[in-house]
C-alpha positions in Angstrom: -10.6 -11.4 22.1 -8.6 -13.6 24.7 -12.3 -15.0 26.5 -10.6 -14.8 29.9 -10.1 -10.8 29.8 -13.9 -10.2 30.2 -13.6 -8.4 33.4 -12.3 -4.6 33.4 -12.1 -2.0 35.2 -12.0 1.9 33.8 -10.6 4.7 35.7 -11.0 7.9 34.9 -14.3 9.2 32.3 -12.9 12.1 31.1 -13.6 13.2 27.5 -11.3 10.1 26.5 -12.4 7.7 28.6 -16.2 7.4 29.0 -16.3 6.4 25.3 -13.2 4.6 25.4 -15.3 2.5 28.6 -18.0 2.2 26.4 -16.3 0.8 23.6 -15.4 -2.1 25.8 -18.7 -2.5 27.0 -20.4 -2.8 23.8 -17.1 -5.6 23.1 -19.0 -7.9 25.6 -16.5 -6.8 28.1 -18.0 -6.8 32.0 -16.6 -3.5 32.9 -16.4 -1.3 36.3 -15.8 1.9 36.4 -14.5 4.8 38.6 -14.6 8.3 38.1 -13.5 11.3 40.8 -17.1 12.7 40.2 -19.2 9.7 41.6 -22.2 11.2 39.4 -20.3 10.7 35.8 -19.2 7.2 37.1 -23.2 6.7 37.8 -24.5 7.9 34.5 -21.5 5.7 32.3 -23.2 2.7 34.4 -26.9 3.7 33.4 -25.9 4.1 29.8 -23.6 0.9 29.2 -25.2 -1.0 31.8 -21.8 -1.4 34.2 -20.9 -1.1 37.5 -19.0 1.6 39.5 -16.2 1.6 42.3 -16.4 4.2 45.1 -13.1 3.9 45.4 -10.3 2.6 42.8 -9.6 -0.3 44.5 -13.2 -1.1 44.9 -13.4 -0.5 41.3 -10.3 -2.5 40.4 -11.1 -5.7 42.6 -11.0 -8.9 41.1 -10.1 -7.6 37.8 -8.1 -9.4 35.2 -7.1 -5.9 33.4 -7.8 -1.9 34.8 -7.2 1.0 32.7 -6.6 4.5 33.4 -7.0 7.8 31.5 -6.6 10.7 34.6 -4.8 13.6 34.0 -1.2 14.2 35.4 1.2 12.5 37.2 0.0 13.1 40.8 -3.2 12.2 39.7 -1.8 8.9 38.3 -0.1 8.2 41.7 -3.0 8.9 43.4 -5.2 6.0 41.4 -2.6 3.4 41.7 -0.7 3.6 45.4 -2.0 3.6 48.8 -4.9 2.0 50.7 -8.0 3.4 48.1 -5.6 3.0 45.0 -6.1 0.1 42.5 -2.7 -1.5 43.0 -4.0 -2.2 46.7 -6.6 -4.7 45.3 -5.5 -6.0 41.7 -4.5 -9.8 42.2 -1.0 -11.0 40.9 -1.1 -11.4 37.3 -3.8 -8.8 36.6 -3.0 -5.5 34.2 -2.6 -2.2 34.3 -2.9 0.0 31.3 -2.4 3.4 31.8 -3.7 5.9 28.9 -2.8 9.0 30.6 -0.2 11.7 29.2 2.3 11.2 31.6 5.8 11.4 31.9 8.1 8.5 31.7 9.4 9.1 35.1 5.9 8.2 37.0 5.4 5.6 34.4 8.9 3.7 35.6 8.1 4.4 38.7 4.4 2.8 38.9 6.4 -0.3 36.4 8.4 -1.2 39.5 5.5 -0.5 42.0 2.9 -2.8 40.1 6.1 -5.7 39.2 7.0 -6.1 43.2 3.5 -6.6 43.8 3.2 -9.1 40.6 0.9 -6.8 38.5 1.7 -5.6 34.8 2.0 -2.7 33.8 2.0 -1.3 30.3 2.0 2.7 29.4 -0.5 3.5 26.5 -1.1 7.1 26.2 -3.3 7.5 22.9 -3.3 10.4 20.0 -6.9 11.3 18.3 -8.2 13.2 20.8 -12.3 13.2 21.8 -13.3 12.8 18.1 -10.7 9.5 17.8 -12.0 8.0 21.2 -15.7 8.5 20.5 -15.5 6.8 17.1 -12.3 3.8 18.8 -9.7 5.0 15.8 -7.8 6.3 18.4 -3.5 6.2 17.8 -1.9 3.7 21.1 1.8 3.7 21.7 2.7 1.4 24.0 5.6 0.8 26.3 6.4 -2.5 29.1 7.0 -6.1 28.9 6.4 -7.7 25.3 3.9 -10.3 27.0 2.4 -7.8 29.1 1.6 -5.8 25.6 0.0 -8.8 23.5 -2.5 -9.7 26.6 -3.4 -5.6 26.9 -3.7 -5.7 22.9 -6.9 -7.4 21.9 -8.8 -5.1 24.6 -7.1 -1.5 23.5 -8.3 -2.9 19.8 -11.7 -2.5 20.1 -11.0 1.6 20.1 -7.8 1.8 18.3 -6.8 2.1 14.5 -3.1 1.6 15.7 -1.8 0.1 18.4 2.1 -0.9 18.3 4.7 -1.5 21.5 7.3 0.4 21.0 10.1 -0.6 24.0 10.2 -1.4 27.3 8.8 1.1 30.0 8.3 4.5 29.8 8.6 4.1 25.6 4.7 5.0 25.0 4.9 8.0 26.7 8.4 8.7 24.6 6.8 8.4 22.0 3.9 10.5 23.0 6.4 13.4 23.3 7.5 13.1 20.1 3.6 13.3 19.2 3.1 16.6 21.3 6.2 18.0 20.2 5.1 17.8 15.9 1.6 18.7 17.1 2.9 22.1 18.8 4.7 23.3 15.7 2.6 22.0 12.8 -0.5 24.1 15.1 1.8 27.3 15.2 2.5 26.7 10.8 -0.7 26.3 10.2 -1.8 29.6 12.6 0.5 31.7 10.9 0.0 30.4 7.0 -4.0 31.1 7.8 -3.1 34.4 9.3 -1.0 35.5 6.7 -3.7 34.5 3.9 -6.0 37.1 6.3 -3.3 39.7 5.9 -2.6 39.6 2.5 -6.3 39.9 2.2 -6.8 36.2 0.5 -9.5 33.5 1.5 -8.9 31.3 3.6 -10.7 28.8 2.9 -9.6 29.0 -1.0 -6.0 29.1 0.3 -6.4 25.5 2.2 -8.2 24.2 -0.6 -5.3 24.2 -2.6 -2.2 24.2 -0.4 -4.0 21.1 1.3 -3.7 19.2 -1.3 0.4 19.5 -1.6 2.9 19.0 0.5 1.4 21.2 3.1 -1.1 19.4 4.1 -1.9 17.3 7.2 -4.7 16.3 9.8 -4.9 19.5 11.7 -5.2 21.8 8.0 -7.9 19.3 7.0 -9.6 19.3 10.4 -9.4 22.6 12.3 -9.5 25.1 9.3 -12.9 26.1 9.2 -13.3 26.0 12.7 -10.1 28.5 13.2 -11.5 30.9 10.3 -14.9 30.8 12.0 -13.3 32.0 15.6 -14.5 28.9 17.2 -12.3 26.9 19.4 -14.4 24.4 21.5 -12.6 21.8 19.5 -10.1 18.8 20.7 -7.6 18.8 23.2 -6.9 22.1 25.1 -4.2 24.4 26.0 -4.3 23.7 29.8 -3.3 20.0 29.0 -0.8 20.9 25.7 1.0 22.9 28.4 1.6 20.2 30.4 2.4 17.8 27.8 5.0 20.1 26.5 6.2 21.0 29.9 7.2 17.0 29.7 8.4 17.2 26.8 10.6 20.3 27.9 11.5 19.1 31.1 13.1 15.3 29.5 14.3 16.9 27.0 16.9 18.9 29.7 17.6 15.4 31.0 18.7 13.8 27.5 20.3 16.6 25.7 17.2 17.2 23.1 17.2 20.2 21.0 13.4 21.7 21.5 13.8 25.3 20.4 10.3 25.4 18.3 8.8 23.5 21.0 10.0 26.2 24.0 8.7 29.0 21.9 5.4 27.4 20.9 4.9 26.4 24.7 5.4 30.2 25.7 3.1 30.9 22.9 0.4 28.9 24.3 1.3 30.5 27.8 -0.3 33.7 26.0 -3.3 32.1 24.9 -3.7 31.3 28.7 -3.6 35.0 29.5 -6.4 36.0 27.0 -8.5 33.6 29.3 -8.4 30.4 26.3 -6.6 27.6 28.4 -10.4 25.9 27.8 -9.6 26.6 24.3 -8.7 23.9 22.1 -5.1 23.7 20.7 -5.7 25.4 17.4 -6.3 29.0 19.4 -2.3 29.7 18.3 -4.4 31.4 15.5 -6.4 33.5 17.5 -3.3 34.6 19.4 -2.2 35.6 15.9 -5.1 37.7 15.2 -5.9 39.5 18.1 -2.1 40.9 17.9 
């Protein structure tokens, strides 16, 4: 680890990033953190031993390198501009490393807002979900200055498994799109393999077992089967947030000419699963759309 980024700020503990923090705490790292909620902020601190920010400039002051994980754009904008926000405090040459879902609009825009005031800013929105940031193998794709990215590196490693730049700003959350958008459909195959196997009166669990192993397999068989069969969806990311990932991806995809017909019809999909009262519900409730038709 580069010895002179010791001092970091957090913003945002969510279910990403209060272990993500604590993963750079337990690196040696003096961290600060800030959280909407003073109370979670206050509890991270008496676990890892930190400090907290009533404000994210507070927070963010005299920080070589803050990080963010909120959850939408406006609430982005909101942590980074104006009098309170961290931008307002961060001294020139400092970092900004924004792990939110966001799209690549707001992430421009905040490049441009951090550069005039001589701050960095590099978009890292992560795939892995609770289970990846808990245990730091979490997936970081990266967009901003090449410079920029190998100073934010050695800190995002210490809860990463992969962490790669992949162009200038605004490519992370690209590429975070492209994520979602394989996510939605593999979900909605998987949901209607398992419930055809309940159908045709098979077991499930005897059906994964084997298809698994071939060229159907993947993460999401391996990982949310049994939980799926057993009606329980308390699991990973939920539908409130895949909606607004895919409305992103929907939305760019009208301004580049993108073909995203599985994507629109998964989206409307999980639209239902709002409706039955699931947008708490973890991703894999397509399935329990399925059945309860």
């Amino acid at each position: 680890m580069d010895k002179t980024m010791t001092k970091i700020t957090f913003l945002g503990l969510g279910v990403m990033g209060y272990p993500m923090a604590g993963h750079l705490a337990r690196a040696g790292h003096e961290v600060t953190v800030y959280n909407r909620t003073a109370a979670k902020a206050g509890a991270w601190a008496s676990e890892h031993g930190g400090a907290t920010g009533a404000t994210p400039a507070e927070a963010s002051k005299g920080a070589e390198m803050v990080m963010a994980c909120v959850g939408n754009d406006n609430d982005l904008r909101s942590i980074c501009l104006g009098p309170d926000g961290a931008f307002a405090s961060m001294a020139e040459g400092s970092i900004f490393v924004d792990h939110t879902t966001v799209s690549a609009a707001v992430t421009r825009e905040l490049y441009e807002a951090a550069r005039i005031k001589g701050i960095a800013f590099v978009d890292a929105p992560v795939s892995g979900g609770q289970a990846g940031a808990e245990n730091g193998q979490l997936s970081i794709m990266c967009g901003g200055d090449q410079a920029d990215f190998d100073r934010a590196e050695p800190a995002m490693a210490v809860y990463s498994k992969l962490c790669r730049r992949i162009g200038e700003s605004g490519a992370g959350q690209m590429t975070k799109m492209c994520n979602q958008i394989a996510i939605a459909g593999l979900v909605q195959g998987l949901s209607e393999a398992m419930h055809f196997a309940s159908k045709a009166g098979l077991d499930g669990a005897s059906v994964v077992e084997v298809i698994s192993q071939g060229a159907a397999g993947s993460w999401q068989m391996s990982n949310r089967f049994e939980t799926m069969l057993d009606d329980h969806f308390e699991h990973g990311f939920a539908v409130d947030w895949m909606r607004k990932d895919l409305g992103i991806c929907l939305a760019t995809a009208d301004e580049n000419g993108a073909s995203l017909p599985v994507t629109a019809l998964v989206d409307q999909f999980y639209k239902d699963v709002q409706k039955m009262g699931g947008g708490r519900w973890d991703t894999s409730s397509l399935f329990k759309r399925l059945q309860a038709l």
